[in-house]
N, C-alpha and C positions, 0 to 999 in steps of 0.2 A: 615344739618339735618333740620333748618331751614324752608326748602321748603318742605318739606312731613309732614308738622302737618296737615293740611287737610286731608288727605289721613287717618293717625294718629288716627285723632279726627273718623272719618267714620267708619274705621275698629273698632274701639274701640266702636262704640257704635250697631253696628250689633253684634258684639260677647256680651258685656252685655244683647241687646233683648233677644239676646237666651240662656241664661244662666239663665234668671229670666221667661222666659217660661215657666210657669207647665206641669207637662208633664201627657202626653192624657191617659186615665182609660176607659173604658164604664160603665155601670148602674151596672151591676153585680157584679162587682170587689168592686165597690164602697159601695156596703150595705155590702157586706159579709168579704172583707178583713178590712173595714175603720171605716164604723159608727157603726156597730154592736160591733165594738172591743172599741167603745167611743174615740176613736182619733181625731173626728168631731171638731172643736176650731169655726169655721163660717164657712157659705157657701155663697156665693157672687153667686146670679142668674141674670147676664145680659140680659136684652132684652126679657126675658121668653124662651131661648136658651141655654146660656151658664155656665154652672158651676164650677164656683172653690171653692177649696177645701182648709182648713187652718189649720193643725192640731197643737195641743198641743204641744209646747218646748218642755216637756220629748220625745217626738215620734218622735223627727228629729234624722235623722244622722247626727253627726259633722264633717260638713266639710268644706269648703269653697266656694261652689256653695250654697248650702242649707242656709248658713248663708244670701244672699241676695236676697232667694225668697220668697215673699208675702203668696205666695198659692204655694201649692204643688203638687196640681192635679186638671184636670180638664176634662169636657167630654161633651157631646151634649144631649139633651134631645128632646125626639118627643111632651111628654102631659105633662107640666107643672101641670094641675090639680090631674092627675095618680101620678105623683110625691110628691106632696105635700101629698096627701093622703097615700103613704108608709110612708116617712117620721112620719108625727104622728101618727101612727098604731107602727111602733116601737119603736119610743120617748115614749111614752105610755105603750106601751109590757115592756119596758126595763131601763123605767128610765134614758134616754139620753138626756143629758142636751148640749143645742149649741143656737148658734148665728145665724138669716137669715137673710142677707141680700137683697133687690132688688135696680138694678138698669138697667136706660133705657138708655143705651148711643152708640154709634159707636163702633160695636166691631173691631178692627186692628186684622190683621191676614198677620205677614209679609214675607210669600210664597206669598201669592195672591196679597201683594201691591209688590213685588220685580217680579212677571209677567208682573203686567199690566202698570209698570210703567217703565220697563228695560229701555227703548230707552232714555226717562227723567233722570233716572240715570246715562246712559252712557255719556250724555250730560254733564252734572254737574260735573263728574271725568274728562272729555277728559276738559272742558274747566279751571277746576283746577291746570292740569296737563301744559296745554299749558301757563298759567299766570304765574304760580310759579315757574315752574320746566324748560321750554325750555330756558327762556332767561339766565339760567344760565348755561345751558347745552352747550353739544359742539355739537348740532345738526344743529343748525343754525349758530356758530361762522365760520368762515371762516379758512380754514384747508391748508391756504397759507405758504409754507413753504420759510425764508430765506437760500436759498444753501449757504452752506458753504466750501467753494469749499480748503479742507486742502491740498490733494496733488497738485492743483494747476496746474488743465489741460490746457493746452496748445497748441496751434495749431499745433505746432511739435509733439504732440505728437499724432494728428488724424493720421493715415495712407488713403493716397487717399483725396478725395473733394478738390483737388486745383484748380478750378476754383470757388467755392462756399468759398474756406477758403480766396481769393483774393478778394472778391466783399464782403463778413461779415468785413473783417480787417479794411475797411472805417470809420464802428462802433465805433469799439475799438477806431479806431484812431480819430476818436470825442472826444470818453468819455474822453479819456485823453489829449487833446488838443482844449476844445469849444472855447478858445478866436481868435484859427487860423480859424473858418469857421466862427463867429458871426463877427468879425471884416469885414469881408467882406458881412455880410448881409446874410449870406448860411444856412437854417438851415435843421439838418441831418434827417429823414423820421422817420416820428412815427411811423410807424411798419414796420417790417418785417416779411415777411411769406416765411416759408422752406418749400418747395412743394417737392415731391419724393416719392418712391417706399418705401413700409416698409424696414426696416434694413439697411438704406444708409445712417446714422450717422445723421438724424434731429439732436436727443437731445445730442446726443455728441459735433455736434460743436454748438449747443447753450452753454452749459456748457464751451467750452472752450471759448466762450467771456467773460462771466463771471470768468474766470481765468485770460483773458490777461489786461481787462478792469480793474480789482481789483476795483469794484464796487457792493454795493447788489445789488443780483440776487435774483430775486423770482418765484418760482417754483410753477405750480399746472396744473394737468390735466382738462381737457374740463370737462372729467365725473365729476370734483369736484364741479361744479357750480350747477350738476342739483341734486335736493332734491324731494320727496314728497308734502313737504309741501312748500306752495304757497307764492313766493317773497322771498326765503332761496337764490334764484339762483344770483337778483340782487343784494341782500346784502352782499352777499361773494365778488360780482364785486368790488362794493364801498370801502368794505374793503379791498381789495387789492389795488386797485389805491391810499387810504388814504395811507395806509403804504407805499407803495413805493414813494409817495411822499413829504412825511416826513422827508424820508432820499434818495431823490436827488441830483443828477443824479444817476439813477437806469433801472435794466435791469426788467423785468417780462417776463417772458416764458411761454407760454400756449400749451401746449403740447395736441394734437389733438385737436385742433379747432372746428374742423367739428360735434363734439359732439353740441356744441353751436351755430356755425355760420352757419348752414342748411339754404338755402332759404326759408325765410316766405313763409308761404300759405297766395296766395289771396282767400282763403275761409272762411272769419272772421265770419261767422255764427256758425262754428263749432270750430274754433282753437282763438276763442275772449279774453280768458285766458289761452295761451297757455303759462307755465313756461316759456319753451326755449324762447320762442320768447320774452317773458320779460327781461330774460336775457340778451338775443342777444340785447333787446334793449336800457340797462344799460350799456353796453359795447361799444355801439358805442357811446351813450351819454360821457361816459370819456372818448375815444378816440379824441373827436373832440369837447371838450365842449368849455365854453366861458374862462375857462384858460388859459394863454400860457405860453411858455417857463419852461414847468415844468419839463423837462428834465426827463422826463418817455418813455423811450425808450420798445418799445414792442414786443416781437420775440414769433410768432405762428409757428407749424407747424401741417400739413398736409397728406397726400395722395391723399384724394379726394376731386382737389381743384374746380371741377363742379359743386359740391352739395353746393358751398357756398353760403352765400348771397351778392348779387352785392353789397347792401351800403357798405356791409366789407372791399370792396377790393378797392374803391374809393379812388382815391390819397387825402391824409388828414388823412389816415387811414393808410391801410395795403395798400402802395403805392410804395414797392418794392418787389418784387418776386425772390426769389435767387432759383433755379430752379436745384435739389441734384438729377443727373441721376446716374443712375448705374455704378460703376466703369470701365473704361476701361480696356485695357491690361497692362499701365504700372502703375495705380493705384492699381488693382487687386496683382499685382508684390508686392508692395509696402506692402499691407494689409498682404498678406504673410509672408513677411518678419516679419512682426511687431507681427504676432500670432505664427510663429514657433521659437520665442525667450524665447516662456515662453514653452515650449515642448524639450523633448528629441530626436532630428533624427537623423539620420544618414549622414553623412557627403556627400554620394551619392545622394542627394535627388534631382530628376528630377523637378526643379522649374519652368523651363520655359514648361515644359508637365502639370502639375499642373495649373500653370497660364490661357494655349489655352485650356483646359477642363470646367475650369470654367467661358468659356464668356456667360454672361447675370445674374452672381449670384451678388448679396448684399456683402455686407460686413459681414452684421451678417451671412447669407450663408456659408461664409470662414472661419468662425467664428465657426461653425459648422460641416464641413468637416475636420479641424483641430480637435476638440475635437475627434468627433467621430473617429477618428485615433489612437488616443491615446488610447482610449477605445478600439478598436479592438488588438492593438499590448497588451494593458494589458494582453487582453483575453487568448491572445497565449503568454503569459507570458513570453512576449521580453523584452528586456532591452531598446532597443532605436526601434525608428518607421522608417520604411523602406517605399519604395516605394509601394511595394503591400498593404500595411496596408492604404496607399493614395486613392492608386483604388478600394478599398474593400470600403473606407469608402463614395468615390464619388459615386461607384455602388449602397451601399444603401440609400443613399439621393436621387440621381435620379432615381432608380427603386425598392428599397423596401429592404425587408428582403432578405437573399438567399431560399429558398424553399427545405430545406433539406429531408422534411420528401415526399414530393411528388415521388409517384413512378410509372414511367413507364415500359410498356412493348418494347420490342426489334423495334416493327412495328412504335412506335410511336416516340420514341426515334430516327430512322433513316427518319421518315419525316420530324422532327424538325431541323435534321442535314442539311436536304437537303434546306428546308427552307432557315436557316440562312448563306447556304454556298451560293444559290441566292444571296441574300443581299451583299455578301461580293465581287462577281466574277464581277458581274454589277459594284460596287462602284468604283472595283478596275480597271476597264476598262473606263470607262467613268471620273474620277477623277484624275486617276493615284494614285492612294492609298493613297492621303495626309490627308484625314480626319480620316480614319477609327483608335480604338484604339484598339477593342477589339471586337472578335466575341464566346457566349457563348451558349451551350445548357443548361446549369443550369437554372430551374426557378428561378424567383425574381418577385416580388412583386406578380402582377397580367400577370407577361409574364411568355409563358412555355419557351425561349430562347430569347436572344436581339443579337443585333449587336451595338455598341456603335460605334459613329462617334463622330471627337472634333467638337466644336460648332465654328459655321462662327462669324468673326468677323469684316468681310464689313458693310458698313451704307449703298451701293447701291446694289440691288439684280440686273441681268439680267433676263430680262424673259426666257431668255433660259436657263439659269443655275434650275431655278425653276423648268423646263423639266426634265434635269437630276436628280431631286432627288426624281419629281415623280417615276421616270422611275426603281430610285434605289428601292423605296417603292414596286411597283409593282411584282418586281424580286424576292421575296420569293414565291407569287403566281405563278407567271411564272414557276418555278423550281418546284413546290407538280406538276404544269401540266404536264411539260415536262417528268418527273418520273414517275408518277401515273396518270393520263391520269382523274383528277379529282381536286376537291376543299376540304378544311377543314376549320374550325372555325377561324383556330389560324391567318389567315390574316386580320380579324376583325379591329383592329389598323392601320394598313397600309390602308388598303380602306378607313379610315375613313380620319386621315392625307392626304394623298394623294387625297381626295375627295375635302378636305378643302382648301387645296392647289391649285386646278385647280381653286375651284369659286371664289376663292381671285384675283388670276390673269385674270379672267373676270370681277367681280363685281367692284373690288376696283382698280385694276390696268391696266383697259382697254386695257386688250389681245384682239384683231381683233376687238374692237369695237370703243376703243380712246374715253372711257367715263366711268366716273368712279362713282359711289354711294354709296362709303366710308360714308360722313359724313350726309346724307340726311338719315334724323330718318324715319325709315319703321320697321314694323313685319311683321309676317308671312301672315297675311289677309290686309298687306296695304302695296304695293308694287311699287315702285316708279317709275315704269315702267307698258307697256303695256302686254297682255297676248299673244301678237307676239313676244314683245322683249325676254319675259321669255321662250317662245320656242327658240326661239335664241340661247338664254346663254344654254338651254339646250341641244342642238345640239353639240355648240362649245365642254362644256364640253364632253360630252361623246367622242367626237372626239380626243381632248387631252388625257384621261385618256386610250383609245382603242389603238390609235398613241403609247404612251408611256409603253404597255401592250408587244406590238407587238415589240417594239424596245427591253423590256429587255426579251425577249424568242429569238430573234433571234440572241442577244448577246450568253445566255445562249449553243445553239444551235451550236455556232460557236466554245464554247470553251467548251463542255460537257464533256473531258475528267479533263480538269480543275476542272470541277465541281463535279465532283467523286471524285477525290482527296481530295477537301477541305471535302464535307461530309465525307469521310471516317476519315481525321483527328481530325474533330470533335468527332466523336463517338469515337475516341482514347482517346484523351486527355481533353474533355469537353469544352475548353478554348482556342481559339487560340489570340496569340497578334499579334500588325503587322508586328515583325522581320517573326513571324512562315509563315504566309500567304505571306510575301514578298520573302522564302523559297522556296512554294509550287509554286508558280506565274512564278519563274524564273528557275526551272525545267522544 
């Protein structure tokens, strides 16, 4: 309480100004309700302006405002002389006996001094405010937290990162062993930086060093550093290095980095006081200062580690990179495993279908497909989670909602079929059906129908294989042609994919050209080539995408009775899986 008497004292003496205020009459009120009645005690004229008014003790009201004002009224005058001259015409008329006072001095009037002088006020509070009140506040204290790691995570118990959990364990196996790498002169990397994709366990497996290390760990996010006010960001630095050094050997963990460690601007006319960059520069200051051996071991992570600033990543600093890609297949497996332990499924549950569905998702991804499973079998008020309740819930993570309430007519409904019965006849001819899972006319999200394929899980594409999927892409348009002898909106997606697809294979992966401009920074007005080469690549494409047009109609063409059949069972059943179409295929 201590810190707000100022404040205190301020407020308390604005509220007495106006309390002891008189309050405002004009001339008229004044002769006929006040001095004619002799309640007059003195009148106080300031300046040949201002008049207050004093009346008689018997004439107050008793109460606690009235008991500490002076004067009770007062009012503006135009003719001092006019005035004085009523005055003794009725003192005279009437036998009224009073007191006059003059006086010449500054009248205050504190509306017009709290206008003219606001910004001076505001001044004087804010800098009150910041002397008395921040340093004890928790605005500027440092909001670093010790982890206190009670159930005591574990590297066993991360599912997946085993090449990330194999290259962190070195850590661990410092913390708990410095005399076996100092005896040899070795000393272990002051920082480390987790690079990866959001939801591929960063701050899981930092936490679980601080579980296996049984060392404090110190916890705070990038955002925590940055503040409003000016120099908050490297004082939270300081203080966190002080504590963590106090009780070394110690972990610190800074969770998104990239909030702090953005590449300085070389444009110091404009960025001369920039927080961040204060910060950033407090932080490499005790990263690399004239201390050593302080056994502060320092774990960032990331996503976007391009945007950072190079002193950061300088060996002395953040001088290992442990590099958290996306699960594989038998990680993916793994992460599985570890989420449908804490769920109710069914003893049938297609795991390894599950797994080749989700190649390229996160952890927390699976993490999510899972739950959301749960929640759908809730829905239908199952007892345990089956297999469809899997694919329902992969269906709405990768394409949306179901679109229950969209209603078609018969005409559109059976273009949609034929569409997606394309997609499936083409896949299942050129593929041999190993990808495909599922072909549906239901809308979802923003699709009036999809075809679901499992996801590739080669690290080497062939450029030909790239053909066939344009070619699968293509094959719903091919088939509205071959039927309807026309075009419709709904292939929008497919030419777009499939468009993208062809310039990737020219631009980046030097299809007929054996030259690639992947990593050479261009847009759309600075182009890294000539305005021949770009008829070029424009050629080539169109020729690929026409080549690839022409192959899946003359598939189509070949097996059009096929193609009836699948639309037709589409419009049956809305849904086909690929026992159903490997059914229809081998009829």
């Amino acid at each position: 309480m201590n810190n707000y008497i100022y404040i205190y004292f301020l407020l308390f003496g604005i509220i007495q100004y106006i309390i002891n205020y008189p309050k405002f009459i004009n001339i008229t009120y004044f002769f006929k309700k006040i001095f004619l009645k002799k309640k007059v005690k003195k009148i106080l004229i300031k300046n040949k302006k201002y008049i207050y008014i004093q009346l008689y003790n018997k004439f107050l009201k008793k109460n606690f405002i009235n008991y500490f004002k002076t004067y009770q009224y007062t009012f503006d005058i135009g003719d001092l002389v006019l005035f004085q001259k009523q005055l003794e015409k009725f003192k005279n008329k009437y036998n009224i006996k009073y007191l006059i006072e003059f006086k010449n001095v500054y009248q205050f009037n504190l509306y017009n001094f709290l206008i003219n002088n606001s910004l001076l006020i505001f001044i004087i509070i804010f800098i009150i405010i910041v002397v008395n009140i921040i340093p004890n506040n928790k605005i500027i204290k440092s909001n670093v937290k010790l982890y206190k790691n009670e159930n005591k995570i574990k590297f066993k118990d991360i599912a997946g990162l085993y090449k990330a959990k194999i290259e962190i364990k070195e850590v661990v196996h410092y913390l708990n062993n410095p005399k076996k790498y100092n005896k040899l002169g070795g000393k272990i990397p002051k920082g480390i930086l987790l690079v990866g994709p959001p939801g591929t366990g960063k701050t899981m497996l930092a936490k679980a060093v601080a579980g296996e290390a049984n060392v404090p760990f110190f916890y705070l996010s990038g955002s925590s550093f940055v503040e409003f006010y000016v120099g908050v960001g490297s004082y939270r630095v300081r203080t966190l290095f002080n504590k963590a050094k106090e009780v070394s050997p110690s972990i610190v963990f800074i969770d998104e980095i990239d909030t702090i460690g953005r590449a300085r601007s070389t444009n110091n006319i404009i960025n001369y006081n920039d927080e961040k960059e204060n910060t950033l520069n407090q932080l490499l200051t005790e990263m690399d200062g004239f201390e050593k051996n302080t056994n502060v071991i320092v774990i960032a992570a990331t996503n976007r580690l391009k945007i950072l600033d190079k002193a950061l990543l300088r060996p002395g600093r953040f001088d290992r990179k442990i590099v958290i890609e996306l699960p594989n297949i038998i990680e993916r497996k793994d992460i599985f495993n570890k989420y449908l332990r804490n769920i109710i499924v069914k003893k049938n549950i297609n795991l390894d279908l599950l797994v080749k569905q989700t190649s390229g998702l996160s952890g927390a991804d699976i993490y999510n497909i899972c739950n959301e499973a749960a929640l759908i079998a809730a829905r239908k008020n199952k007892q345990e989670i089956d297999n469809e309740d899997f694919g329902d819930s992969i269906d709405r993570i990768y394409l949306g909602v179901e679109g229950e309430k969209i209603i078609f007519n018969y005409k559109e409904k059976k273009r949609i079929a034929y569409h997606e019965a394309g997609h499936v006849l083409v896949n299942y001819i050129l593929n041999k059906n190993k990808e495909i899972i599922k072909s549906s006319i239901i809308p979802r999200g923003g699709s009036l129908g999809y075809t679901l394929f499992l996801p590739k899980n080669n690290n080497l594409e062939v450029l030909y294989n790239i053909k066939k999927d344009i070619c699968v892409l293509l094959s719903g348009r091919a088939s509205e042609y071959i039927i309807y002898k026309n075009y419709s909106t709904g292939s929008l997606k497919d030419l777009e994919y499939s468009t993208k697809m062809a310039y990737n294979m020219i631009i980046n992966y030097g299809y007929s050209t054996n030259i690639s401009y992947k990593k050479i920074n261009y847009n759309l007005y600075n182009k890294p080539y000539s305005e021949k080469t770009a008829y070029k690549i424009d050629k080539i494409l169109y020729k690929i995408i026409r080549n690839e047009f022409k192959r899946a109609k003359k598939i189509l063409y070949k097996n059009i009775t096929k193609l009836h059949l699948i639309s037709k069972n589409l419009l049956k059943k809305e849904v086909l899986f690929k026992k159903d179409i490997d059914i229809i295929m081998k009829n």
